[in-house]
N, C-alpha and C positions, 0 to 999 in steps of 0.2 A: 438594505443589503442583508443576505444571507450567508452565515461560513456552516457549509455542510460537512459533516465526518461522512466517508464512503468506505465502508470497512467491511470486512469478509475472510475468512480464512481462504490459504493458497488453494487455487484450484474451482473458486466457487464462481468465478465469472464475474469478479467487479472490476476489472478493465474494462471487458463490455461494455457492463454497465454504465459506467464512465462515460465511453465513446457518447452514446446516447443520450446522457446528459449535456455534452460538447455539443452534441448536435441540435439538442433540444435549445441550449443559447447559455448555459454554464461555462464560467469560467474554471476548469478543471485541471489539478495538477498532482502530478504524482509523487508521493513523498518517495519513491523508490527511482524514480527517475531522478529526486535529486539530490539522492543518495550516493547514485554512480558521478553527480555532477564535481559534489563532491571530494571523488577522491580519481577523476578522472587525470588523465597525463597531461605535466602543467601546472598542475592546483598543487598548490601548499598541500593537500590532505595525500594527496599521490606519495610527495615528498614523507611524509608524514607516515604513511603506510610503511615503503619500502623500507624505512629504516627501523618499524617494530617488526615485519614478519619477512625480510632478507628479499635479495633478488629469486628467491625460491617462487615465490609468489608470482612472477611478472612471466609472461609469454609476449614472443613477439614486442618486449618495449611496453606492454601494456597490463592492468594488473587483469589478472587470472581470475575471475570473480564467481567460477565455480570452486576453485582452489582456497581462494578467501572463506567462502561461505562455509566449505569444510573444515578449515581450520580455525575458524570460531564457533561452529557448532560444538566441537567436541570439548574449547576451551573458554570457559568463562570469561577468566582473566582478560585473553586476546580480545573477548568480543567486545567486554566493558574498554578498553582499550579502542577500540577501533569503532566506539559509538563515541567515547570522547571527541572524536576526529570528525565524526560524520554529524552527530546529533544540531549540534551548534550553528553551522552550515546550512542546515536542513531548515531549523528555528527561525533564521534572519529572514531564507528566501520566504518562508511561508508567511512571516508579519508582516515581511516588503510587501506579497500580492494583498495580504487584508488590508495594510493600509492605502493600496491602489485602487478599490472598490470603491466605484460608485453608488449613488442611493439606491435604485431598485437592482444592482447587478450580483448576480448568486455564485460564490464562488463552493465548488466539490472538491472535495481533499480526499485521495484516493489514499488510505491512510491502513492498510494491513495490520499494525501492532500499535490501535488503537486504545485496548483496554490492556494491553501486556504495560504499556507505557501510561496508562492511566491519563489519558488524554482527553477523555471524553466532556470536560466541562471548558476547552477551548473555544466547544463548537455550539451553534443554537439550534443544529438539529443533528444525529446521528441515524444515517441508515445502514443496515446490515442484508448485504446478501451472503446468502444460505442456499447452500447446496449438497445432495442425500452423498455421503461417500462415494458409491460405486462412481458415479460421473464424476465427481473430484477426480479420484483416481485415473480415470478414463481421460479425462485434459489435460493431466498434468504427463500422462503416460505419453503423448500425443508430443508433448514437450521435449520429448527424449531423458524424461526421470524415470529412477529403479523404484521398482515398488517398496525398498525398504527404504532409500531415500524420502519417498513420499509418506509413509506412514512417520517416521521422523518428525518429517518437516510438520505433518500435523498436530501431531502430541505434544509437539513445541510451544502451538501455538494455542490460544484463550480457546475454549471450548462454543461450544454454539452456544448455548443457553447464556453464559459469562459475557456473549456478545447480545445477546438480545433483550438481556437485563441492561444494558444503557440505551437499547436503539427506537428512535421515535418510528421509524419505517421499517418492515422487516420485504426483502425481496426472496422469494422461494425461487432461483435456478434450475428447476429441474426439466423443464419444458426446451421448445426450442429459440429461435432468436426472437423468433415475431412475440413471444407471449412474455420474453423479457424485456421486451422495447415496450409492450402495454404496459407490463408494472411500472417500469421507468417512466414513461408519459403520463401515469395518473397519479406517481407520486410529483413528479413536477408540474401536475394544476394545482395540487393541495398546495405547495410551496407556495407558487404563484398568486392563488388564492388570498393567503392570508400576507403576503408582503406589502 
């Protein structure tokens, strides 16, 4: 069995990439899916929220996760707060799936704040998709983000090189789907290969 890092700053296409891994026969799971899992309505972490950042936060009965993500951006405090909540959660389910792997089965961990959290020696391989700004910008624009939101969110985040300094596979994004689904099918023979 294989535990793969799939990491990339926001905007570079490693959802995609993802998908195509799922398709290719990976078992794939998003740390950011269960992130929201988390602290969804219902969960202890929900409860947990509310009562660090007030009913301010909540739309509709449910937490406001453009509202959250602003109000830990600009505040330290809140955010280490509010990973105490999430991180742990995040931990159990992702050991749950490694120790649910069978011998030749490859599990992707679509894992964004890979080298922010210094995670990279979880995994027995890290790949990094990489993609030129302007198209960053351009998908994430596409998302309904402000260009100074998106310049934010990136500066925030490990720089390309700080990713490609831990990554065993590097994918270049900048093409269209067909030529990111080739990089993604020749790094999962190499994988294949050597399991």
């Amino acid at each position: 069995m294989r535990v793969i890092a799939l990491t990339g700053g926001i905007g570079s296409g490693k959802s995609l990439a993802a998908q195509y891994f799922a398709e290719l026969g990976a078992f794939v799971i998003d740390a950011d899916q269960l992130s929201r899992e988390a602290i969804e309505r219902g969960s202890k972490g929900f409860d947990e929220v509310v009562s660090i950042f007030g009913d301010a936060i909540l739309l509709n009965g449910e937490i406001n996760r453009k509202a959250l993500a602003e109000s830990i951006f600009k505040d330290p405090i809140l955010k280490s707060k509010l990973e105490a909540i999430v991180h742990p959660f995040v931990k159990k389910k992702f050991e749950f799936a490694v120790s649910s792997l069978k011998d030749n089965e490859v599990l992707v961990y679509e894992i964004p704040l890979l080298v922010e959290t210094k995670s990279q020696d979880r995994f027995d391989l890290v790949i990094t998709v990489e993609s030129e700004y302007e198209n960053r910008v351009e998908r994430l624009r596409s998302r309904g983000m402000q260009k100074s939101e998106i310049d934010a969110r990136i500066a925030s985040q490990a720089t390309r090189p700080e990713r490609e300094e831990v990554a065993d596979f590097l994918i270049e994004n900048n093409g269209n789907e067909d030529e990111l689904l080739r990089q993604v099918e020749n790094i999962w023979d190499s994988i294949n290969d050597t399991l």
